[in-house]
N, C-alpha and C positions, 0 to 999 in steps of 0.2 A: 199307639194310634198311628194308622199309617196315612190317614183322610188327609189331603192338601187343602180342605175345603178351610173359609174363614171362620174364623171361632168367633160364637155369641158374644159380644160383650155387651157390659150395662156402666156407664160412666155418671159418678154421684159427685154431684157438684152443689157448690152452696157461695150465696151472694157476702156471706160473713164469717167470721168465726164465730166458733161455740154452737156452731148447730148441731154437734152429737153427730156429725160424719158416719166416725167409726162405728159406734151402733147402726147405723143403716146398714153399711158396709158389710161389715160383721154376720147380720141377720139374712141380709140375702149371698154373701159366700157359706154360710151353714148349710143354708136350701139347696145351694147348687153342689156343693161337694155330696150330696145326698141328692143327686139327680143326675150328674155326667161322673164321666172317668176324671177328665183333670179341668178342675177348674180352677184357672190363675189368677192373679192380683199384679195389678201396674200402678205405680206411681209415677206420672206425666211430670212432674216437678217436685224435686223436692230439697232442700238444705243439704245438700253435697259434705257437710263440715262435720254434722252429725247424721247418727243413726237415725232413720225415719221409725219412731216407736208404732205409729197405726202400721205402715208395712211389714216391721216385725209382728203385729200382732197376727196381723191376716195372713203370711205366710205360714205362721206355726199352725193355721187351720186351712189353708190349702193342701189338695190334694195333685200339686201337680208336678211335686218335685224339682222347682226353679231355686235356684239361689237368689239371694240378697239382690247380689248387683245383675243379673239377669230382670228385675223387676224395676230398674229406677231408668225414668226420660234423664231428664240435664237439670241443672242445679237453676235456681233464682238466679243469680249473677248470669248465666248463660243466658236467660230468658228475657232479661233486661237489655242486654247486650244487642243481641239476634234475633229478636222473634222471630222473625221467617225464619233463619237457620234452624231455631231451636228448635221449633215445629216440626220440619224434617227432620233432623235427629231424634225427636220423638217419635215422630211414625214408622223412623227405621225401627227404635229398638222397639217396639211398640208389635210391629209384625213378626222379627224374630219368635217372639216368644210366644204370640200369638199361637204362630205356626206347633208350638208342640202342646196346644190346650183345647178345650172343649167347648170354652165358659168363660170367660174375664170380667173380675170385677177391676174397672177403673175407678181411680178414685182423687177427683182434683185435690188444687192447692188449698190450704192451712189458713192463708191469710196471717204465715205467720212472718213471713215475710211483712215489706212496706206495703203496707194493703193500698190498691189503687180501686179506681172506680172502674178499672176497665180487666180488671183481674175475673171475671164471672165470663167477660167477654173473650176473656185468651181461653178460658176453660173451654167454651161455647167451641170457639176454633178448631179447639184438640179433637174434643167429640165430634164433629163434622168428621173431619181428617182421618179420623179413627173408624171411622161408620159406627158409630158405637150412640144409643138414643140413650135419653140424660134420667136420672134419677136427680130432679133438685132438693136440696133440703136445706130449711129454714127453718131460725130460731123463734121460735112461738113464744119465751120467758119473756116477761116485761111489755108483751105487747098485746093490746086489746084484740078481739077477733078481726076489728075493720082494719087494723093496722096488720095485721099477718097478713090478710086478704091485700091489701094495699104492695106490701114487698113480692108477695107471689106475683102480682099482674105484675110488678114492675119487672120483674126476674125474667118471667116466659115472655115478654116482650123484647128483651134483650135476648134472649135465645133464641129468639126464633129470628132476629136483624141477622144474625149469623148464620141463619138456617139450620138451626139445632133441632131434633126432634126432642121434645119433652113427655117421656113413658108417662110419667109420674111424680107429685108431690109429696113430702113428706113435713109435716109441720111439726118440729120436734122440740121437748120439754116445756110442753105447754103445762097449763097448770091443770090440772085433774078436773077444777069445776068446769071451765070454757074449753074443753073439745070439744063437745056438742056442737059449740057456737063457732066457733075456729071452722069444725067442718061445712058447717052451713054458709060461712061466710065466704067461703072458697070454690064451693059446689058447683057455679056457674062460669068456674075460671077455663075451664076445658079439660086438663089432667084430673085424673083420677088424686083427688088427696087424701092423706093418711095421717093421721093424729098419734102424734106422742106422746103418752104425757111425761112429766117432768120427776127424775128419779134422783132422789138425793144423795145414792148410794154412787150412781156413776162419777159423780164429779167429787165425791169423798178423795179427800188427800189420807193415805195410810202413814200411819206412826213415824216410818222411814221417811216420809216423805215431809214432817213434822224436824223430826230430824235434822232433815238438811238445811230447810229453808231458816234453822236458829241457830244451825254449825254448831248442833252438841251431841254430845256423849252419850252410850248407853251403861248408865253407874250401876243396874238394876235388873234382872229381870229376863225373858228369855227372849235372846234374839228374834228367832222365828213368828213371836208375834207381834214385828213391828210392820207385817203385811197386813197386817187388820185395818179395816178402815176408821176414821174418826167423824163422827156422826155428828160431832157438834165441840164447841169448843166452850170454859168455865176459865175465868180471869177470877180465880181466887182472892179479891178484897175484902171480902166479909171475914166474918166467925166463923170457926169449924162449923155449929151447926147447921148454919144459912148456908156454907156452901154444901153439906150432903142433902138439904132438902131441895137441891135444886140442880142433882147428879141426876143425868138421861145414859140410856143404855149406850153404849161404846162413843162417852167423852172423852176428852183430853182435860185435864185439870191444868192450869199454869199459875205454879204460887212459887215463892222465894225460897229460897231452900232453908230460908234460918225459920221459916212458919213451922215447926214442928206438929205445932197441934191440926194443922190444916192437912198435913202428910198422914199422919196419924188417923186423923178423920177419914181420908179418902179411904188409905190403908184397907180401914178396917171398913169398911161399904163395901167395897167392891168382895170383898174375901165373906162378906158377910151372905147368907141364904135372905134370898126377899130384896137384897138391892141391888142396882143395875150396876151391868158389869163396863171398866172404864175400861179404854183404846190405850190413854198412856198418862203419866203425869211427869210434865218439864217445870223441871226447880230453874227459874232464874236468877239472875245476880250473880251470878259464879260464886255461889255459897254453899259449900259442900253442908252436908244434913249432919247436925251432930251424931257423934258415935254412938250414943244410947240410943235415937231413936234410929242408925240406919241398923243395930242392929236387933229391936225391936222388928223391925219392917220384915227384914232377913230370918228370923224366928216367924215371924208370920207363912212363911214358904209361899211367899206368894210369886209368881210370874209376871207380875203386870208391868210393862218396860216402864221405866224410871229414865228419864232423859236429861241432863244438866247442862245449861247451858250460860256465857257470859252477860249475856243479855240484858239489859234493865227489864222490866215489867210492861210497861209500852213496846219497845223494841220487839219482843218476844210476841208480843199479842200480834202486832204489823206482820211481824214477821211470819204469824201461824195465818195469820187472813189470809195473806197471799197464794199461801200454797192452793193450790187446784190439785183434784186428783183424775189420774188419763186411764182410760180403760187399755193397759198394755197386758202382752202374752203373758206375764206370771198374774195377772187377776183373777185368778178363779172365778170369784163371786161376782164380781163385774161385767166378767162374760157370761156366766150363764145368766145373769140378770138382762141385760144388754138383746142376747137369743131368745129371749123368754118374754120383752118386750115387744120385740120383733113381732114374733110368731104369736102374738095376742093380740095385734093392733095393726100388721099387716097382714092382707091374703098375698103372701109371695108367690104362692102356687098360679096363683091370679095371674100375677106379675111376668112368672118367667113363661109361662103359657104365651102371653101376648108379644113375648119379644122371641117366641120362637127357639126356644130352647131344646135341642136335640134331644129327642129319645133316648136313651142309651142301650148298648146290646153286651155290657159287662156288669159286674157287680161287684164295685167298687168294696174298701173294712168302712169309708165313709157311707159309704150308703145304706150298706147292710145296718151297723149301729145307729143310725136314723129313724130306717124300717123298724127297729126294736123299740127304739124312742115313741114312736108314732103308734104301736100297738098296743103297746103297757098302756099310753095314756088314754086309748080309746074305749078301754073299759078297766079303770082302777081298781085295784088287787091289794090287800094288804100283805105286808112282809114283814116278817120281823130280824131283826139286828140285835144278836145276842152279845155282840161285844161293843159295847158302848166306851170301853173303856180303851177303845184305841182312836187315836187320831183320824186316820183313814176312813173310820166306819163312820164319825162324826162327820169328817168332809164332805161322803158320799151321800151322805142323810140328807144335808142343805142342802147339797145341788139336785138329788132326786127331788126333794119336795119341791124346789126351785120350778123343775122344768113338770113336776106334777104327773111323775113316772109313776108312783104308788104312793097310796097311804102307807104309811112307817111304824111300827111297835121297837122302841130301842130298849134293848133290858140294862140296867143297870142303877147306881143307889142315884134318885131323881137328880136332889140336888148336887152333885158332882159332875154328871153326866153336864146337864142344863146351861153350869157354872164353865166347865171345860168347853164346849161349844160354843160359847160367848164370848170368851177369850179367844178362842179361834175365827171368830166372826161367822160362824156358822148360827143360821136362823132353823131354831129347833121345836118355833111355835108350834107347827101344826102336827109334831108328831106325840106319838105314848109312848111314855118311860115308865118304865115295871122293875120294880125289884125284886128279885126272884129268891129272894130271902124273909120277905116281908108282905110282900102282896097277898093278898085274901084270897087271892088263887090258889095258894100253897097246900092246905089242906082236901082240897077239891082233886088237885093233881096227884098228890100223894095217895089217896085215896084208889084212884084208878090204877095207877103206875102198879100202886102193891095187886090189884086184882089181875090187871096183864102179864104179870110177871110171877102169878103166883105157885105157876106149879117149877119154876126155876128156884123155890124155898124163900120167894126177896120177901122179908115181912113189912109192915105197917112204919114198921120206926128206922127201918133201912129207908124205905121209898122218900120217908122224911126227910131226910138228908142226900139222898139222890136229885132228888128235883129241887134240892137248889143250885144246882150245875144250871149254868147258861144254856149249855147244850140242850138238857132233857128239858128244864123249864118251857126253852123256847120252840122243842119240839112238840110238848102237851100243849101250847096254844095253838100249834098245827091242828093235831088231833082233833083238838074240843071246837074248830070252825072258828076260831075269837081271830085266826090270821089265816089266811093262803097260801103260805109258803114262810120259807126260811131260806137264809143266807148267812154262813157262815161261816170258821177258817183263816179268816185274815191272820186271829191270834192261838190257833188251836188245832192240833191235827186232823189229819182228813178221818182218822178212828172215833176221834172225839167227837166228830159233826155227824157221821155217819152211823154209828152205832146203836144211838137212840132213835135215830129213825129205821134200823133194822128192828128193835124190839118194840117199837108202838107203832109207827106207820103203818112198814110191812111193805109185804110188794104187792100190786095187783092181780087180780085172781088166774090170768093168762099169762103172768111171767113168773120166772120162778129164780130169774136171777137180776141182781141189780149191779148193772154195770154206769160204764160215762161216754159221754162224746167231749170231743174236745172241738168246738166252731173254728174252724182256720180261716182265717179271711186273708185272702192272699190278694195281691195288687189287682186284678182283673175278676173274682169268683170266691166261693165259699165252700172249703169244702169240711164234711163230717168226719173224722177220726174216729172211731169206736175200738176196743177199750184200752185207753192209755192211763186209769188213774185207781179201778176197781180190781178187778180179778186178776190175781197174777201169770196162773196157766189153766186157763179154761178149754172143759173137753168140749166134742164135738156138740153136746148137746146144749153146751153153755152159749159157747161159740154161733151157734143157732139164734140163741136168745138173744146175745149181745145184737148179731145182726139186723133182727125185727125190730129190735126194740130203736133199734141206731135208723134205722129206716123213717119208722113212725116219728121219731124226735127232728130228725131234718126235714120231712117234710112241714111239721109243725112252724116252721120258721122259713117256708118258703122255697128249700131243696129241694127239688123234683129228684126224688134217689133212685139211683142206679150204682146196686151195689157190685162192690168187689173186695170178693174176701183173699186175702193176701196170702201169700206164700214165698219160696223162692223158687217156685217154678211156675209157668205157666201151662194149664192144660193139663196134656198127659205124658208134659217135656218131662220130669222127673216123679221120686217117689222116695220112700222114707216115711217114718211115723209121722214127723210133721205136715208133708204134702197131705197122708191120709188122712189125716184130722179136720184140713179143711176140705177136702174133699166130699166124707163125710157131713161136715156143719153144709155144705152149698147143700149137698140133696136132702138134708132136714127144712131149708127155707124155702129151698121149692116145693115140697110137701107141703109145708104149714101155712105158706103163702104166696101162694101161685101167680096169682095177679103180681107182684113183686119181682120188678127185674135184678136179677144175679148171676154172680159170674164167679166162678172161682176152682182150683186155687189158679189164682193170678198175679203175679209178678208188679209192684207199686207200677214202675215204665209203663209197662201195657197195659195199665188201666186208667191210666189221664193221659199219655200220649199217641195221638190218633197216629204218628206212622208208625210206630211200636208197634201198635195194635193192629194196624194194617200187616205186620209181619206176622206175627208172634198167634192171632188170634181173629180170621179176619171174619168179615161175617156178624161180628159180637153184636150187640145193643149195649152192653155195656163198656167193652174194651177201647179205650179212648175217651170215652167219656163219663166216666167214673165220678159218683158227687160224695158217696158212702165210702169210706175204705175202712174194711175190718183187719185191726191186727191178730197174730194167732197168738202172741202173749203179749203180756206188761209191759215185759224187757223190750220186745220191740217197737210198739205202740209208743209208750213214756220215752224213748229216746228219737224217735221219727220224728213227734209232734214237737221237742224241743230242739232237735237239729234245725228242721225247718222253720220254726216261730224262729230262733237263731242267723243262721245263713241264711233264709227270704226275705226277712223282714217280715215277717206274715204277723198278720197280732189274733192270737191264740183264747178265744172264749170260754171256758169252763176249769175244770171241768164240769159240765152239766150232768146229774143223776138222771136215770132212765130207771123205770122201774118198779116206782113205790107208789102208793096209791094217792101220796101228794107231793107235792113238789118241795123237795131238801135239797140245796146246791151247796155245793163245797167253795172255799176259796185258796188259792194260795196264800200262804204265809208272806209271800214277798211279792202282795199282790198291789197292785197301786188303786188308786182313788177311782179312775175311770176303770179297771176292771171289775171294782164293784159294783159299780152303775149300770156294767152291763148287766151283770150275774144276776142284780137284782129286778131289770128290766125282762131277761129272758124267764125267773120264777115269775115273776106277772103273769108272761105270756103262759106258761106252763100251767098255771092256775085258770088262764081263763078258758085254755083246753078243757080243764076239766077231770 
């Protein structure tokens, strides 16, 4: 960005702690990195001693490239000390950074400092000083409608002694019955208010965090689920059976470690089908678990952490109440809960409209994955997940259902799937689990499978056992309309995913080859790769298809394509079989589709860069501004799209199938959580193509 102009900012400030900040915060930097190039995060003040954990959070979803300490004003002590100094040293470093962003979210003090009365009034200050108009937010829990109404006047009248502009109110973790009333009661204050209600999951302390606050051990169990949140907490005094009738989904259990029967009990609930699944159970007393029953527990295979601690039984209770949990950058579910709150209970769009938020003339991988975010949900698609049995696929199921990207079909045996998810803190309510061994679908599929494949010799009692593969199962739910699409890969080759949608799919009746695009989201634009993942040396006529087909599919997602089919020459600079080939494939797309801008063969340079192109090819429509790039093999394609996803940082979408009559997308094997989210966002959109 090369604009000297002042960057929007929006400065969120609050008269107390605990008013969920960071979820404000959070919800309108999501918006904005999905609406400018860079939008930053400032912290005006903050605990110098330690890491600011909301600034880490908001950083790791900023898109604007600033480090840690490029985002932090002056510490509390400095501000005690100086204010007027501090103040200017805030607005210096305050403008620095400014200066290289698009967008700022500021975001006052913690209160966690010596809270004074006149702490909302230094914020008020900063915001002046800043030009930046306030986003207040107040704690709605524990207070009646009149009395939230009551702290708002009192708030924007202190805001405004300072000359603060106030955007907007945000009344946060109120209780679900009284927004209505909260909103009513506030309606006539002047700002625009916005109702939160009250989420239990946000201020869940996870296992670790359980952990610390009783200074014990992990005896037990798998570490990685002690980010799970704990939803409620059981002081084991009773009977074994009193305490399992009174086990809620993701508790903590706290009993003595000499209660065998009470371990024993929880043990076998949680590991059991039909009862909720626990967060953690901490043995206190510093009484290690006799050896029969810890190795009873151990024969159980269960994962559930097991925590030990010195504690007496009060000490340890004190000890677990305390703990609060913070919505920080490793919460998954936090933050999509947190975004998803937001974006249900605020019009942001409302919000950054009124404060003038710039247009933008780039397209950001935040924004673009937004835009996909926002389409999938605008008409829900179902997909199915045939690997249920991998971590990743589960993660990506919660947070799809979370933010209400697709209806979900997860294949796999119910109660394993359901139990796994549970333990990972993944919410698997709203989706279907099918077992493709067992489901009543089986002889229906089989059935058909043996009729399409019948003149290939597959008989009846082959197809039997064919469609219990994940793959074809969850490709015949394609076929028979029960789902829209499939996403698959994470745990199985791209032959495995793809195969059964060449022998039941198919292609569409105007293509005759099924290739991929790969979505490159580079820092500033988006561009299509075609084919880096399907055909290894396609001829001219293949070469042809790939390109139409890579046309139609960018535009589908918003590319206005201008192709350019690649080579290593540009024009009629060289020649060679390869030059001919695409030479060839260019006068097959202008033939077949005319209206379709294309260029080739053309050199990568001279087809995205405009003085290249001014040398090399001038004149073009397409030379320099290239959105489509076709490779003329595999070899070159598959090694482009990962040099560049590599050396640019670019983040790499697909590959996406082009081709078949419905939508099948592949995944990497070494694909992470958010690449299936997209995969699974972009077969949405592919489904509601059509």
């Amino acid at each position: 960005m090369t604009s000297t102009r002042a960057a929007t900012a929006i400065y969120i400030a609050s008269p107390e702690g605990d008013t969920g900040k960071s979820t404000v915060a959070l919800g309108i930097l999501h918006r904005l990195t999905a609406t400018v190039p860079k939008a930053g995060v400032f912290r005006p003040i903050t605990r110098r001693e330690d890491r600011d954990y909301i600034l880490e959070l908001l950083l790791a979803h900023s898109n604007a490239g600033l480090s840690y300490d490029e985002c932090v004003g002056v510490s509390y002590q400095r501000l005690h000390e100086d204010p007027d100094g501090a103040i200017a040293d805030i607005v210096d470093r305050y403008h620095a950074m400014a200066a290289r962003c698009d967008a700022v979210v500021i975001v006052g003090s913690d209160y966690t400092d010596v809270a004074t009365p006149t702490e909302l009034s230094v914020n008020a200050r900063i915001a002046v000083n800043l030009g930046a108009p306030v986003v207040l937010s107040v704690r709605a829990r524990d207070r009646s409608p009149q009395e939230v109404a009551q702290v708002v006047e009192l708030c924007l009248a202190e805001l405004a002694l300072q000359h603060a502009h106030t955007a907007a109110v945000v009344a946060n973790r109120c209780e679900p019955g009284q927004m209505q009333a909260v909103a009513q009661a506030c309606k006539a204050l002047g700002p625009h208010v916005y109702v939160l209600p009250e989420e239990p999951l946000l201020v869940a302390p996870t296992a670790a965090d359980l952990r610390t606050a009783v200074g014990g051990v992990l005896i037990h169990g798998d570490e990685s689920l002690l980010g799970r949140e704990v939803m409620d907490v059981l002081v084991a005094g009773m009977t074994a059976e009193h305490v399992v009738e009174r086990l809620t989904e993701g508790v903590a259990v706290i009993t003595p470690g000499d209660r065998s029967d009470v371990v024993l009990a929880v043990a076998s609930a949680h590991a059991a089908e039909g009862f909720p699944s626990l967060s953690a159970v901490i043995l206190n007393g510093g009484l290690a678990l006799h050896r029969s029953i810890a190795e009873l527990v151990t024969g159980l295979g269960l994962r559930l952490p097991i925590i030990a601690t010195d504690l007496g039984t009060f000490e340890t209770a004190s000890a677990v109440a305390g703990a609060r949990g913070r919505v920080t950058a490793t919460s998954q579910r936090k933050i999509d809960t947190a975004i998803d709150i937001m974006e249900r209970h605020v019009d942001i769009a409302d919000l950054l409209e009124r404060l003038s938020i710039p247009i933008p003339t780039v397209t950001t991988p935040q924004m673009f994955t937004y835009q996909l975010m926002e389409r999938a949900q605008a008409n829900l698609k179902r997909i199915v997940l045939p690997e249920g049995e991998d971590d990743r696929i589960l993660r990506a199921a919660g947070r799809l259902l979370r933010r209400g990207v697709a209806e979900l079909t997860i294949l796999g045996e119910e109660s394993q799937v359901r139990s796994r998810a549970a333990e990972l803190g993944v919410d698997l309510s709203d989706a279907t689990v099918l077992n493709p061994r067992t489901s009543d679908l089986c002889d229906q599929f089989a059935a058909q499978y043996a009729e399409l494949r019948k003149k290939k010799g597959v008989t009846l009692e082959q197809a039997r056992e064919i469609i219990h593969d994940v793959s074809y199962f969850g490709t015949m739910l394609v076929h028979n309309d029960i789902v829209d699409g499939m996403v698959s890969g994470a745990a199985h080759t791209t032959a495995h995913t793809v195969r059964p949608a060449f022998e039941i799919i198919k292609t569409r009746p105007e293509v005759s080859t099924v290739s991929s695009i790969f979505l490159m989201c580079l820092s500033d634009r988006v561009l299509a790769y075609g084919d880096c993942a399907i055909v290894p040396d396609p001829t001219a006529e293949e070469l042809a298809d790939i390109a139409i087909s890579s046309a139609r599919t960018a535009a589908q997602f918003g590319i206005d394509p201008r192709v350019a089919m690649l080579s290593y020459s540009t024009g009629d600079s060289g020649s060679g079989a390869g030059v001919e080939k695409v030479r060839a494939a260019t006068e097959l797309v202008r033939r077949r589709a005319p209206d379709l801008l294309v260029e080739g063969p053309i050199q990568y340079d001279a087809a995205v860069d405009p003085t290249v192109a001014a040398a090399k090819m001038p004149g073009s429509e397409v030379a320099g501004r290239a959105t489509v790039l076709i490779f003329p093999d595999l070899n070159t394609g598959n090694n482009t799209y990962k040099a560049v996803q590599r050396s640019a940082g670019a983040i790499a979408i697909g590959p996406v199938l082009q081709g078949l009559n419905k939508p099948v997308n592949d995944l990497s094997r070494g694909a992470l959580v958010e690449d299936i989210v997209n995969t699974v966002a972009i077969t949405a959109i592919q489904a509601q193509e059509g």
